[in-house]
Biopython code that builds the backbone (N, CA, C, O; Angstrom):
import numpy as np
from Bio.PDB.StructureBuilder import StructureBuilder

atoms = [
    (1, "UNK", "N", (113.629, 68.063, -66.979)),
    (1, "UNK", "CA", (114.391, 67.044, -67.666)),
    (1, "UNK", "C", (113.503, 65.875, -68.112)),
    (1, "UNK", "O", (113.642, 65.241, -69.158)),
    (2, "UNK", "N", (112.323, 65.629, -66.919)),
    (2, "UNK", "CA", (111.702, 64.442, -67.649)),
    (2, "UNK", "C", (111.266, 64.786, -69.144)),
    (2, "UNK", "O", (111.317, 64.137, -70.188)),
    (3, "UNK", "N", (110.774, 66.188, -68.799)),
    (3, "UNK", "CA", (109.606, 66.347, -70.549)),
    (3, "UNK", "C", (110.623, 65.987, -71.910)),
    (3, "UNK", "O", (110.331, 65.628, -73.051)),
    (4, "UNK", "N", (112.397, 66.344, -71.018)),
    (4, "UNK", "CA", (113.146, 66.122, -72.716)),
    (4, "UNK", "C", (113.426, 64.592, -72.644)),
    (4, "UNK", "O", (113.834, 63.958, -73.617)),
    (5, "UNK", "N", (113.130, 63.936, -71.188)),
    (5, "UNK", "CA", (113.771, 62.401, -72.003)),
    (5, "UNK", "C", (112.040, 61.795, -72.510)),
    (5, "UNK", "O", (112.107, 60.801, -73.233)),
    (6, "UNK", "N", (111.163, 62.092, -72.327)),
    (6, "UNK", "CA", (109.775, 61.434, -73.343)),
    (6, "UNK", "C", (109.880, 62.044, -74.109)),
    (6, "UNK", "O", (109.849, 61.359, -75.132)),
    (7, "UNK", "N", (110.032, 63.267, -74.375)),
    (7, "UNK", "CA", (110.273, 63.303, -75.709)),
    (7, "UNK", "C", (110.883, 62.825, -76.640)),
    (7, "UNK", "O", (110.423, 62.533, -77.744)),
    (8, "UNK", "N", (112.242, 62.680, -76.165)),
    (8, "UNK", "CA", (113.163, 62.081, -77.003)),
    (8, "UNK", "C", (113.209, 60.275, -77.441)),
    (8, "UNK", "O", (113.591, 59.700, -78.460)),
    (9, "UNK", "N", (112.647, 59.793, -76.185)),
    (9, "UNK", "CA", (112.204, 58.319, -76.595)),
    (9, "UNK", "C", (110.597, 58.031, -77.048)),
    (9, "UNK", "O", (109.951, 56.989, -77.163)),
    (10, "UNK", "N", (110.284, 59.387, -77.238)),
    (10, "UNK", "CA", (108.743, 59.305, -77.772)),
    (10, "UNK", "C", (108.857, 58.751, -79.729)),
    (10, "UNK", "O", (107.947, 58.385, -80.473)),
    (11, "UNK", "N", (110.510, 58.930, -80.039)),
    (11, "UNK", "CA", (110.610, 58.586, -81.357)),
    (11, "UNK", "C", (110.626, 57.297, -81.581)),
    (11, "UNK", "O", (110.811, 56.649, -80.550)),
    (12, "UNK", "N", (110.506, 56.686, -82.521)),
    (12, "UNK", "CA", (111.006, 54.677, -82.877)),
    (12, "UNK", "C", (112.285, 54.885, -82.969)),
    (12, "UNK", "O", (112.928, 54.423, -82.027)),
    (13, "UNK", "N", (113.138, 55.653, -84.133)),
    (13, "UNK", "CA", (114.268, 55.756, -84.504)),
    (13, "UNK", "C", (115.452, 56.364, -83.105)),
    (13, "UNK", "O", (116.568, 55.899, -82.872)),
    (14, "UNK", "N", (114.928, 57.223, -82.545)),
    (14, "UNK", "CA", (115.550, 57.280, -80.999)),
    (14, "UNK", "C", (115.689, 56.314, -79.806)),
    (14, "UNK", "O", (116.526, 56.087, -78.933)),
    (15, "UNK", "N", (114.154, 55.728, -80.277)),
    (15, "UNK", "CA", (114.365, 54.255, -79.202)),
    (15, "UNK", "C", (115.480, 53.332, -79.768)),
    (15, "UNK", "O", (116.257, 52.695, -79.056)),
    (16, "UNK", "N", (115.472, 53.330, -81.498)),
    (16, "UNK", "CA", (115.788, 52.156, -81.304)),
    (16, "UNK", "C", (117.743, 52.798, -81.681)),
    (16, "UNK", "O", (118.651, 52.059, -82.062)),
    (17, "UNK", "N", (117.828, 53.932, -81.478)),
    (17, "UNK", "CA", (119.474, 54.217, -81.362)),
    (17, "UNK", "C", (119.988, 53.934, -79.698)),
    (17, "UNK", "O", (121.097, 53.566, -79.309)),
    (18, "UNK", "N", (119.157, 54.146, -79.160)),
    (18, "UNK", "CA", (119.609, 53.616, -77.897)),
    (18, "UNK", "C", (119.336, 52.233, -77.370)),
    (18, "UNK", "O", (119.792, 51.740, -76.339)),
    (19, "UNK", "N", (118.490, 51.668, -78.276)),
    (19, "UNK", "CA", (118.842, 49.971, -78.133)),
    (19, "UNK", "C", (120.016, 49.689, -78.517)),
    (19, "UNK", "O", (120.668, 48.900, -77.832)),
    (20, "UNK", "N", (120.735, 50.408, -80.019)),
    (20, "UNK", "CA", (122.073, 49.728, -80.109)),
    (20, "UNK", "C", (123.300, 50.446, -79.028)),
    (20, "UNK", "O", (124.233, 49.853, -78.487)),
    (21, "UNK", "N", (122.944, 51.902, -78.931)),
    (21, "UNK", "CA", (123.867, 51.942, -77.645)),
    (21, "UNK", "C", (124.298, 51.154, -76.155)),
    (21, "UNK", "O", (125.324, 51.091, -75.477)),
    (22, "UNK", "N", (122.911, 50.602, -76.062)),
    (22, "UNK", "CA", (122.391, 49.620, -75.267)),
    (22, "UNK", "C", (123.562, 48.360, -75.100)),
    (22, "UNK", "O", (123.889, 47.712, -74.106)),
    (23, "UNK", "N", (124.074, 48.309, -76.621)),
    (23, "UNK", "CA", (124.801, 46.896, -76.522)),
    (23, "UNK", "C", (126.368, 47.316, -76.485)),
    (23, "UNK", "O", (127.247, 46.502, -76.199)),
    (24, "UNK", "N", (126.621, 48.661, -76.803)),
    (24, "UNK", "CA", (127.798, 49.358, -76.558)),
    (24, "UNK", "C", (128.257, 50.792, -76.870)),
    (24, "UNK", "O", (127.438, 51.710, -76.811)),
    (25, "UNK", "N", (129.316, 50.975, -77.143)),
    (25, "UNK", "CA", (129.552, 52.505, -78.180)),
    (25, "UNK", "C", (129.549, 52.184, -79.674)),
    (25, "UNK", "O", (129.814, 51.203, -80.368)),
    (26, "UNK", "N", (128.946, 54.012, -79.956)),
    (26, "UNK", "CA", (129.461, 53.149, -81.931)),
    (26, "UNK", "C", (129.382, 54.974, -82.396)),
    (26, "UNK", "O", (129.367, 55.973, -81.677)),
    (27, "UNK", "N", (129.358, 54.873, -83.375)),
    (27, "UNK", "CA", (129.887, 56.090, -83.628)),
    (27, "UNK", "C", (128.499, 56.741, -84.843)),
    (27, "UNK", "O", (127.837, 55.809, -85.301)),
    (28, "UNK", "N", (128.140, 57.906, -85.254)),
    (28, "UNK", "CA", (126.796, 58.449, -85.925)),
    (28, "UNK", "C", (127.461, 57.422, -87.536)),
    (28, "UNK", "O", (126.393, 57.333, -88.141)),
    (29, "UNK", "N", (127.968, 57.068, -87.976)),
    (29, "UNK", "CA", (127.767, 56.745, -89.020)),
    (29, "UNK", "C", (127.554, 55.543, -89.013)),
    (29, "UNK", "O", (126.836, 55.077, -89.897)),
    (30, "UNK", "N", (128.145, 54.656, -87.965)),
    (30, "UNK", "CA", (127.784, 53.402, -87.682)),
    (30, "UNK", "C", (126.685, 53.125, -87.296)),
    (30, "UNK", "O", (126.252, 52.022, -87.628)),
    (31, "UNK", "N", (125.993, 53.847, -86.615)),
    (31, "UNK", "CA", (124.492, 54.406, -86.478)),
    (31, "UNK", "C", (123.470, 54.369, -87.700)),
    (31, "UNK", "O", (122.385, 53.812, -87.863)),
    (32, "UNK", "N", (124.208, 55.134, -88.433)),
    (32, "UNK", "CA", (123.572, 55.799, -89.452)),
    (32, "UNK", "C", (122.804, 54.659, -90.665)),
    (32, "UNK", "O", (121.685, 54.912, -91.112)),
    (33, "UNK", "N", (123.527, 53.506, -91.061)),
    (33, "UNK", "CA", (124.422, 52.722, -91.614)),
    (33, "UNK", "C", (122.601, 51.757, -91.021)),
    (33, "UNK", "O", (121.679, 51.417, -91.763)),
    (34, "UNK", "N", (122.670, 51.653, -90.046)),
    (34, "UNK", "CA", (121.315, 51.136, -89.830)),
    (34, "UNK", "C", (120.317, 51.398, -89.567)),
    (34, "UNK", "O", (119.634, 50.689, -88.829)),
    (35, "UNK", "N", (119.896, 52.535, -90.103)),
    (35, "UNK", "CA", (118.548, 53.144, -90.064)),
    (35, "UNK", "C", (118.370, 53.046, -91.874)),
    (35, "UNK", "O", (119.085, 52.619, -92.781)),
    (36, "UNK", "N", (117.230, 53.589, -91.806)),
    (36, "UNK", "CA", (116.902, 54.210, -93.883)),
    (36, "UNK", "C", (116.976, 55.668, -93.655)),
    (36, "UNK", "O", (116.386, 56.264, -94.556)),
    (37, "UNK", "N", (117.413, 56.330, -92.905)),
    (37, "UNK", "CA", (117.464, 57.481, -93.047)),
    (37, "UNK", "C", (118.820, 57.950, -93.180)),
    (37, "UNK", "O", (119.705, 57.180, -92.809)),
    (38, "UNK", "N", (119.116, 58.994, -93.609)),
    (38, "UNK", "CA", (120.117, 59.690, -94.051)),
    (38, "UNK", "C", (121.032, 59.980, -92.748)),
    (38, "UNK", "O", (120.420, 59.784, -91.698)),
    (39, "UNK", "N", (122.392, 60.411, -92.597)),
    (39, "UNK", "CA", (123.507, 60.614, -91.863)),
    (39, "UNK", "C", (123.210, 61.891, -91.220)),
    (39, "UNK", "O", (123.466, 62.064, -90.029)),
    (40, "UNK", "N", (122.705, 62.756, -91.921)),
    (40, "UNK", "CA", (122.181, 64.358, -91.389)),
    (40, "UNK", "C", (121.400, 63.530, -90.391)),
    (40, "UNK", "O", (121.935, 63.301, -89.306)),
    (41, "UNK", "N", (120.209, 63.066, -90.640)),
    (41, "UNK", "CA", (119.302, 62.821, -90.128)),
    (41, "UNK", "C", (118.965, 61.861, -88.500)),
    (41, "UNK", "O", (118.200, 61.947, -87.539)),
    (42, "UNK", "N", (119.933, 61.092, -88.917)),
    (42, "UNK", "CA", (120.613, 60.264, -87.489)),
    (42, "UNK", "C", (121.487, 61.112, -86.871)),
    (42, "UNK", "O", (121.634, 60.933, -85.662)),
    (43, "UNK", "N", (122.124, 62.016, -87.410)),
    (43, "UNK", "CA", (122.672, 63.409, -86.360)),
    (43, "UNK", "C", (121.791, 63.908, -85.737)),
    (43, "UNK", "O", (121.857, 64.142, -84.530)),
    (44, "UNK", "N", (121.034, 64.097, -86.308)),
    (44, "UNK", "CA", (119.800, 65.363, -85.380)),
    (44, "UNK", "C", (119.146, 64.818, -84.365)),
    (44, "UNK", "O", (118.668, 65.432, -83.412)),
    (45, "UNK", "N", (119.113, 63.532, -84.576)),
    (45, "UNK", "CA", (118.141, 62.286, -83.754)),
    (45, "UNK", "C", (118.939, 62.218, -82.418)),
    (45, "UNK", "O", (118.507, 62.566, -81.319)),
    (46, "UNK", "N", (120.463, 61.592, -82.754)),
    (46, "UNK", "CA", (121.114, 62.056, -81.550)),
    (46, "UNK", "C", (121.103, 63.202, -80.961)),
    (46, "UNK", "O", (120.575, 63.113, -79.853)),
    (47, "UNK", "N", (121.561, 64.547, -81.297)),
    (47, "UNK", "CA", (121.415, 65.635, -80.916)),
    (47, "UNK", "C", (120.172, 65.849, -79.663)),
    (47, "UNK", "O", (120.398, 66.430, -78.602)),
    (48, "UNK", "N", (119.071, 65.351, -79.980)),
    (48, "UNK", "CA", (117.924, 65.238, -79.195)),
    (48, "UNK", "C", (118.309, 64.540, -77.690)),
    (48, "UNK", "O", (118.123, 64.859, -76.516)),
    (49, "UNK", "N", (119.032, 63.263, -78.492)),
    (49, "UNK", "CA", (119.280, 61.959, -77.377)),
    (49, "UNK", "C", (120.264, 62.990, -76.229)),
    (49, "UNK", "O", (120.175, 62.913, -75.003)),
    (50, "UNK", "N", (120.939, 63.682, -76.786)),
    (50, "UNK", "CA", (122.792, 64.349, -75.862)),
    (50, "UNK", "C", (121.513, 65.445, -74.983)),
    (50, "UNK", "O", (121.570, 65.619, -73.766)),
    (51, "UNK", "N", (120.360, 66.125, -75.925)),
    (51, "UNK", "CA", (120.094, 66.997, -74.937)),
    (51, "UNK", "C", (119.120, 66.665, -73.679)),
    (51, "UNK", "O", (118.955, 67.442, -72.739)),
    (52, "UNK", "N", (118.583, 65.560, -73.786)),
    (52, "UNK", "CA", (117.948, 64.929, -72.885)),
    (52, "UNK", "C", (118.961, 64.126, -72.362)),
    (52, "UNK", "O", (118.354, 63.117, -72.005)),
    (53, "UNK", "N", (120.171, 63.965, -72.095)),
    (53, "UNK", "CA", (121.003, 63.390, -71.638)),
    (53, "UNK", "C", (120.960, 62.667, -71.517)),
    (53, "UNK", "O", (121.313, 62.370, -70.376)),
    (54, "UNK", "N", (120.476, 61.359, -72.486)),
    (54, "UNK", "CA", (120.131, 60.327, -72.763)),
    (54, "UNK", "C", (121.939, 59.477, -73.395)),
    (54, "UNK", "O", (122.667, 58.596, -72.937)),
    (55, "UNK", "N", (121.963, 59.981, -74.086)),
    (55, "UNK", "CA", (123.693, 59.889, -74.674)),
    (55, "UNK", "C", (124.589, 60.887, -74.439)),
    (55, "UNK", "O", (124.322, 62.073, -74.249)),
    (56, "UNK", "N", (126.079, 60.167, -74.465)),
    (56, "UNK", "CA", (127.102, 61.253, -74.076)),
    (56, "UNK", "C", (128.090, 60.977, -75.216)),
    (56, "UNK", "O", (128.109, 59.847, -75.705)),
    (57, "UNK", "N", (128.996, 62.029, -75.719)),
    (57, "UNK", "CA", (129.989, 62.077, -77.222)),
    (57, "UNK", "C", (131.007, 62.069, -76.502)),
    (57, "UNK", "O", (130.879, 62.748, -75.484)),
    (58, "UNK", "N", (131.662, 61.728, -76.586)),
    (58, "UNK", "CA", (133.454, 61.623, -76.847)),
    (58, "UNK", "C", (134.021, 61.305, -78.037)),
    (58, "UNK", "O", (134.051, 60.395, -78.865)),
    (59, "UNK", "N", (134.728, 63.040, -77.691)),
    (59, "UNK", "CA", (135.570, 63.177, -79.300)),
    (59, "UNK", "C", (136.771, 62.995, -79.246)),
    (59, "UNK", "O", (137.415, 63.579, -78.375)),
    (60, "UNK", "N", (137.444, 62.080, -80.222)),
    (60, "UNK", "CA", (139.148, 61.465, -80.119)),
    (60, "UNK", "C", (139.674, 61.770, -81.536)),
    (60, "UNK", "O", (139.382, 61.203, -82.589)),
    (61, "UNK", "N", (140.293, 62.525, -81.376)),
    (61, "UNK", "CA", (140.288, 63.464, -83.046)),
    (61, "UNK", "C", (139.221, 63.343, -83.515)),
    (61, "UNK", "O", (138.161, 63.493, -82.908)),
    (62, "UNK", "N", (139.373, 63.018, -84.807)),
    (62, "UNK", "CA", (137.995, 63.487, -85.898)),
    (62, "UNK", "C", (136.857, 62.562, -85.310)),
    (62, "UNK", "O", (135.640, 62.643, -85.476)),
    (63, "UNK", "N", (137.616, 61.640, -84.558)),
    (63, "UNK", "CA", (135.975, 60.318, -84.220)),
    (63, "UNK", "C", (134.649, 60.806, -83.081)),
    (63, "UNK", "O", (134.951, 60.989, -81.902)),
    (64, "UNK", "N", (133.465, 60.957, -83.458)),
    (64, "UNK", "CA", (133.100, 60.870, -82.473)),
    (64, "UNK", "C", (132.113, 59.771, -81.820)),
    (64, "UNK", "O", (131.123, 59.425, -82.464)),
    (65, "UNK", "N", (132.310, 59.351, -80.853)),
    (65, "UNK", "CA", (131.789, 58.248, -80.168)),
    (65, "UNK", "C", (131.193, 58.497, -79.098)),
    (65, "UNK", "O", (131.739, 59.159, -78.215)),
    (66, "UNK", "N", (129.745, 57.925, -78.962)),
    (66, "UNK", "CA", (128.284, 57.821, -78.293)),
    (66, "UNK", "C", (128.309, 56.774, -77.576)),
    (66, "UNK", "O", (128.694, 55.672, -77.966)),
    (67, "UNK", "N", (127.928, 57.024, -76.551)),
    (67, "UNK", "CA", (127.343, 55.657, -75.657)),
    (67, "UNK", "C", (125.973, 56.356, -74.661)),
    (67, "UNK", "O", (125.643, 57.508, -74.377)),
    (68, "UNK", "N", (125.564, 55.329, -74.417)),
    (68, "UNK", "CA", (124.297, 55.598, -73.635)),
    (68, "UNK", "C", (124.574, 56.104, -72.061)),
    (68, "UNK", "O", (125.626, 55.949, -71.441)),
    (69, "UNK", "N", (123.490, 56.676, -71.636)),
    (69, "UNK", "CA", (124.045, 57.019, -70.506)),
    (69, "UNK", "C", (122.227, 56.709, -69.758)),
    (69, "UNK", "O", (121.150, 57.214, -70.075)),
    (70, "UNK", "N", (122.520, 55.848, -68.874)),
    (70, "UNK", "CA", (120.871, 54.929, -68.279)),
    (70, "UNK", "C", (120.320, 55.940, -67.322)),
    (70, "UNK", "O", (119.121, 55.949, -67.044)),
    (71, "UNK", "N", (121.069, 56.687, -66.876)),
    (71, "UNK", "CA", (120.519, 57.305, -65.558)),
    (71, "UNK", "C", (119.256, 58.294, -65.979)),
    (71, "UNK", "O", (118.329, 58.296, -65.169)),
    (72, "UNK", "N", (119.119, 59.088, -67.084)),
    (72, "UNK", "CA", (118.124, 59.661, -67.109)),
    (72, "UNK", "C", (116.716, 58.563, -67.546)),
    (72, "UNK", "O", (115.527, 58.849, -67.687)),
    (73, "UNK", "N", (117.125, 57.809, -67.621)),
    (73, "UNK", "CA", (115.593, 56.577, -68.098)),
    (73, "UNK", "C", (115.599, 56.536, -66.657)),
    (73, "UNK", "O", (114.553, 57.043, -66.251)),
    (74, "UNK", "N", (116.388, 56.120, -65.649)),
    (74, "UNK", "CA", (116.512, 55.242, -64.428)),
    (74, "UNK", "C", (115.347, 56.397, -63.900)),
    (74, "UNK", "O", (114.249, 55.979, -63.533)),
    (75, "UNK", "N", (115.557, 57.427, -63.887)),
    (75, "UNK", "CA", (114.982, 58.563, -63.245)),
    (75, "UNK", "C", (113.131, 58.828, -63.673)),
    (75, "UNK", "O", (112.201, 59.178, -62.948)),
    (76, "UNK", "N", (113.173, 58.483, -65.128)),
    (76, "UNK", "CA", (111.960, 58.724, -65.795)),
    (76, "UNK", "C", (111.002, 57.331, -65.177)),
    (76, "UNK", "O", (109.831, 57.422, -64.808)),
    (77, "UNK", "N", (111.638, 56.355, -65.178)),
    (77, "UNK", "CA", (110.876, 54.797, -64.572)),
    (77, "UNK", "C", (110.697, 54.853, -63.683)),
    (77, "UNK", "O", (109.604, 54.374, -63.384)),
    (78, "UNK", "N", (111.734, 55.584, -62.225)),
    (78, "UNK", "CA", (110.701, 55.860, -61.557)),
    (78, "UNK", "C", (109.861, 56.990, -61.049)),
    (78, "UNK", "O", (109.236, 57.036, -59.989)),
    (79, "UNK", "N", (109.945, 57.783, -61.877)),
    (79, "UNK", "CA", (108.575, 58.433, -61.789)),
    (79, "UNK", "C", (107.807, 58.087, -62.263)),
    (79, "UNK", "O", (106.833, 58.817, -62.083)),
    (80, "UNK", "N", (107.515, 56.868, -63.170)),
    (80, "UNK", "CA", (106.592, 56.731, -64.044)),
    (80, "UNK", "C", (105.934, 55.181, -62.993)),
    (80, "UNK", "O", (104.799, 54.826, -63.309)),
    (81, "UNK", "N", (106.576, 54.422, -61.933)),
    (81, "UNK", "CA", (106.757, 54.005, -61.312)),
    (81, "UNK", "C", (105.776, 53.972, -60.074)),
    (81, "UNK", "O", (104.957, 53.089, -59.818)),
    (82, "UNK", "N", (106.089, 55.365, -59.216)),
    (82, "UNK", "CA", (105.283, 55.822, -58.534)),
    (82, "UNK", "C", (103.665, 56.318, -58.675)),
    (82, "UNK", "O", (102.803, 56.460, -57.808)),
    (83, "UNK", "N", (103.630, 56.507, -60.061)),
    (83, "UNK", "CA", (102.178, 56.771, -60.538)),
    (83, "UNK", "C", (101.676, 55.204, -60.691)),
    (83, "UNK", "O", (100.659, 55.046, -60.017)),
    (84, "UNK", "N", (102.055, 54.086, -61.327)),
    (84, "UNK", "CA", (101.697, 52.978, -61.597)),
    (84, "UNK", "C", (101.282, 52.390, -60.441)),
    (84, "UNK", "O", (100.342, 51.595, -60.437)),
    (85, "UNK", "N", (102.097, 52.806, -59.109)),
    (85, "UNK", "CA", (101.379, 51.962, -57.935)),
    (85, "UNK", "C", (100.493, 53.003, -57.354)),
    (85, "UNK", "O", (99.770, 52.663, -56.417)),
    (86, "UNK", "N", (100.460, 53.985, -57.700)),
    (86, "UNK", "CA", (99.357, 54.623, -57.220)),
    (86, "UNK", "C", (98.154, 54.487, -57.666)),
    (86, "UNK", "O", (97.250, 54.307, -56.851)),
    (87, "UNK", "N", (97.858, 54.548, -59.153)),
    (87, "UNK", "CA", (96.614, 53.627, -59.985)),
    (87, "UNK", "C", (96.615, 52.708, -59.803)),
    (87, "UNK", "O", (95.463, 52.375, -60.083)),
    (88, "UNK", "N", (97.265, 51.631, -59.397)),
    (88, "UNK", "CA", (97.021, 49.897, -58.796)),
    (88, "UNK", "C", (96.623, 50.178, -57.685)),
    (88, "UNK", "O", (95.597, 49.542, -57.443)),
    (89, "UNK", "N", (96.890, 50.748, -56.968)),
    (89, "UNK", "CA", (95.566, 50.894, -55.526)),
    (89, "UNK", "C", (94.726, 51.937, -55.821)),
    (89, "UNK", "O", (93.631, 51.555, -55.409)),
    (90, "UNK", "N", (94.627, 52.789, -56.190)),
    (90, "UNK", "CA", (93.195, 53.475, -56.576)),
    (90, "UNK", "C", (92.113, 52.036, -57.524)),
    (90, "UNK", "O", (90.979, 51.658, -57.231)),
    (91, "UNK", "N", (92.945, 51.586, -58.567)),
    (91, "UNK", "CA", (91.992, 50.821, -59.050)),
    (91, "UNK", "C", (92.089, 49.421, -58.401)),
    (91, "UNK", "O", (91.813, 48.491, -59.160)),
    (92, "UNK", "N", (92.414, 49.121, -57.197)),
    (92, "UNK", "CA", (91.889, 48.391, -56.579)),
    (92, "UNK", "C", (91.209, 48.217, -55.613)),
    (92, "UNK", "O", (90.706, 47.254, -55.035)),
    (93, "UNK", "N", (91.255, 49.498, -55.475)),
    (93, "UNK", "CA", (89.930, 49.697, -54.583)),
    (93, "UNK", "C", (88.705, 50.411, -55.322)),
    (93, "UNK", "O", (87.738, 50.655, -54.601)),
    (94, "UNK", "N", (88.649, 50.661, -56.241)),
    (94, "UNK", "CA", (87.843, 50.896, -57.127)),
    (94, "UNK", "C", (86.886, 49.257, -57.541)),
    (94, "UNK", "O", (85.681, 49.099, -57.742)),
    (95, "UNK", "N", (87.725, 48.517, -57.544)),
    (95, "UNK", "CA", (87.130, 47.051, -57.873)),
    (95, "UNK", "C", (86.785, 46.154, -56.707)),
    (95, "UNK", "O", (86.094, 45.138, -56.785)),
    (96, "UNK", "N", (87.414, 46.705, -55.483)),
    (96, "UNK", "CA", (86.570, 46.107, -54.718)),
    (96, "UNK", "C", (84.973, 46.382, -54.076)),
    (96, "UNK", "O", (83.929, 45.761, -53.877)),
    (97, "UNK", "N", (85.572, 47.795, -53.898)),
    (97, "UNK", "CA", (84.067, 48.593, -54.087)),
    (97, "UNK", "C", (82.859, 47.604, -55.243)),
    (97, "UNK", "O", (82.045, 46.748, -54.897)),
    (98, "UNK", "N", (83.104, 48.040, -56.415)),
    (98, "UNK", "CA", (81.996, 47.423, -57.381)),
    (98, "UNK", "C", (82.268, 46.195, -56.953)),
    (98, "UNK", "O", (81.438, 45.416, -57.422)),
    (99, "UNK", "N", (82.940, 45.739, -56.372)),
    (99, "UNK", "CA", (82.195, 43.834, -56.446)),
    (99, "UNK", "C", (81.454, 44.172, -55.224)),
    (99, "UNK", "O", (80.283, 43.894, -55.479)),
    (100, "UNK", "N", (81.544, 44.667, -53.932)),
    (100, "UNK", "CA", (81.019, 44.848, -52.754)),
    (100, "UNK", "C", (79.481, 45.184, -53.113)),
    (100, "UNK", "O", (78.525, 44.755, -52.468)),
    (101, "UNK", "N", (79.404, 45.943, -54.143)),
    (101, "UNK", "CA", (78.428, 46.833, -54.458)),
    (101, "UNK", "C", (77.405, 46.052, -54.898)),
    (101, "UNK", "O", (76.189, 46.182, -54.758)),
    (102, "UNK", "N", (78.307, 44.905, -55.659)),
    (102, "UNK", "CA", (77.302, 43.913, -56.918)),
    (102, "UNK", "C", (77.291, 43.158, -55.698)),
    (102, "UNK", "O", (76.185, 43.367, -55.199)),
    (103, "UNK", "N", (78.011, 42.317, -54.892)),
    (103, "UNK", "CA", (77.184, 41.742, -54.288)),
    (103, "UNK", "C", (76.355, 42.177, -53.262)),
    (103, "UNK", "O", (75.676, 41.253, -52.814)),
    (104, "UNK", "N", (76.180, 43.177, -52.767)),
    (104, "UNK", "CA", (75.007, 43.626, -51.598)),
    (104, "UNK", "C", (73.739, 43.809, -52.333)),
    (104, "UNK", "O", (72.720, 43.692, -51.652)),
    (105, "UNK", "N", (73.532, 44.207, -54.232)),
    (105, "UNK", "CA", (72.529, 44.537, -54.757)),
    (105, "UNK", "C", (71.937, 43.267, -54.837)),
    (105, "UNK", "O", (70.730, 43.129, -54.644)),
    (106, "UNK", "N", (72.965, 41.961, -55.210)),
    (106, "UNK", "CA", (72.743, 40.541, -55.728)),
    (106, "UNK", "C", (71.828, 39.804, -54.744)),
    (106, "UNK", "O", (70.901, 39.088, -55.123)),
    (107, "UNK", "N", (72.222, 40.075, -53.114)),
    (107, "UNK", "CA", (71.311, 39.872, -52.479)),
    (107, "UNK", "C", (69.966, 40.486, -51.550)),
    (107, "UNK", "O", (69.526, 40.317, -50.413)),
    (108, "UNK", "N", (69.576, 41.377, -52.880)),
    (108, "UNK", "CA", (68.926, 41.922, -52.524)),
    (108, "UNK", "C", (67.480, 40.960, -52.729)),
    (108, "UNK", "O", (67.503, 40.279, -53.755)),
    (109, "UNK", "N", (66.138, 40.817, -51.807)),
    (109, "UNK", "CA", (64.590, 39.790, -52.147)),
    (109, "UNK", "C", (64.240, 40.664, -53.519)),
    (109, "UNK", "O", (64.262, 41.892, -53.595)),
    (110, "UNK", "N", (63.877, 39.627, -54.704)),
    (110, "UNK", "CA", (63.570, 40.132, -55.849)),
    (110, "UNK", "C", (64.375, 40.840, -57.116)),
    (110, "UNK", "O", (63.852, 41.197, -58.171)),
    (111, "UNK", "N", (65.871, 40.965, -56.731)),
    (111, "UNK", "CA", (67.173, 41.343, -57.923)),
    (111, "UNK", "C", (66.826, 40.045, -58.470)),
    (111, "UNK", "O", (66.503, 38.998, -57.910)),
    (112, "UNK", "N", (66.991, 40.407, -59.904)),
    (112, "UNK", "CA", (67.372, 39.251, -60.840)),
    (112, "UNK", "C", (68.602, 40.114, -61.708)),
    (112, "UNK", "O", (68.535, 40.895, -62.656)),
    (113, "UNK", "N", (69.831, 39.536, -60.845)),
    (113, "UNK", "CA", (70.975, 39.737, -62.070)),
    (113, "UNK", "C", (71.175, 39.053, -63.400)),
    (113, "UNK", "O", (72.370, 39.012, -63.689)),
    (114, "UNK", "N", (70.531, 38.605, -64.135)),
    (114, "UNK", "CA", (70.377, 38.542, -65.055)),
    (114, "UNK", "C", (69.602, 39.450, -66.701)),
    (114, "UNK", "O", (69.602, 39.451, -67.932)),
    (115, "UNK", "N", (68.972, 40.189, -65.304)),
    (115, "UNK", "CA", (68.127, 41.500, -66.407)),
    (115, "UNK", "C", (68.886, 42.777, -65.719)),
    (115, "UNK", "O", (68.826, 43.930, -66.147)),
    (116, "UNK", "N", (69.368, 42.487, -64.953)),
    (116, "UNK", "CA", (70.130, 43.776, -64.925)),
    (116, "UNK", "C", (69.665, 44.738, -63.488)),
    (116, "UNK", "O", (69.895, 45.875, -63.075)),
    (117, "UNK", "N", (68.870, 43.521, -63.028)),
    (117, "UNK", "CA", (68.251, 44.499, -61.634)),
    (117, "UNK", "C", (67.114, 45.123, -61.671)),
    (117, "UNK", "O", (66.839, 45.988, -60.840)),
    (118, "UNK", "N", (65.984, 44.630, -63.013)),
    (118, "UNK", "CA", (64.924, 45.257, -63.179)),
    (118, "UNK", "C", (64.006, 44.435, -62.872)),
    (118, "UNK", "O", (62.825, 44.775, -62.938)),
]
sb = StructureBuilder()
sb.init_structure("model")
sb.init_model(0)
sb.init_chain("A")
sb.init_seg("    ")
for serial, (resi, resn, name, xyz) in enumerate(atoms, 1):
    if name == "N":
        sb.init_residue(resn, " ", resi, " ")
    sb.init_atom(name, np.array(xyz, "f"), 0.0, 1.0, " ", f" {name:<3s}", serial, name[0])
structure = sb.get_structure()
């Protein structure tokens, strides 16, 4: 499921249909209406959004109406989450190391950090 919700917010025009879902329900033409792209075309975009279960339709006779549905982002952030604090301590200890490093060379009789240790 993650690979279909990056995919699906890997678009601008997908991000930014679920920014306006974001602010409530609205329906593909009301959608449509604010993009430059065509009505086909903001269909298909959703279509993507429903299969990554990103949005959900409810149909009331002929209307159909979209709203967002957060839980699959909720899910993708934190996995994306758990990697972020895992590279914040790898690379912080990565940086303490090199300062440890620079300073044990710095006081070394005869380093001149300024040429680089030569």
């Amino acid at each position: 499921m993650l690979d279909q919700v990056y995919g699906a917010i890997a678009d601008p025009t997908r991000r930014g249909i679920l920014g306006i879902l974001a602010e409530g329900e609205a329906n593909v033409g009301s959608l449509a209406e604010r993009f430059p792209i065509s009505l086909n075309a903001v269909s298909k975009h959703v279509k993507v959004l429903e299969r990554a279960g990103l949005v959900e339709r409810t149909v009331l006779g002929r209307e159909h109406r979209l709203r967002l549905n957060p839980e699959p982002l909720r899910e993708a952030s934190m996995w994306l989450e758990h990697y972020r604090t895992f590279w914040e301590t790898r690379l912080g200890a990565l940086e303490t190391f090199l300062l440890q490093k620079e300073r044990r060379a710095g006081s070394k009789p005869g380093h001149r950090a300024e040429e680089g240790g030569r």
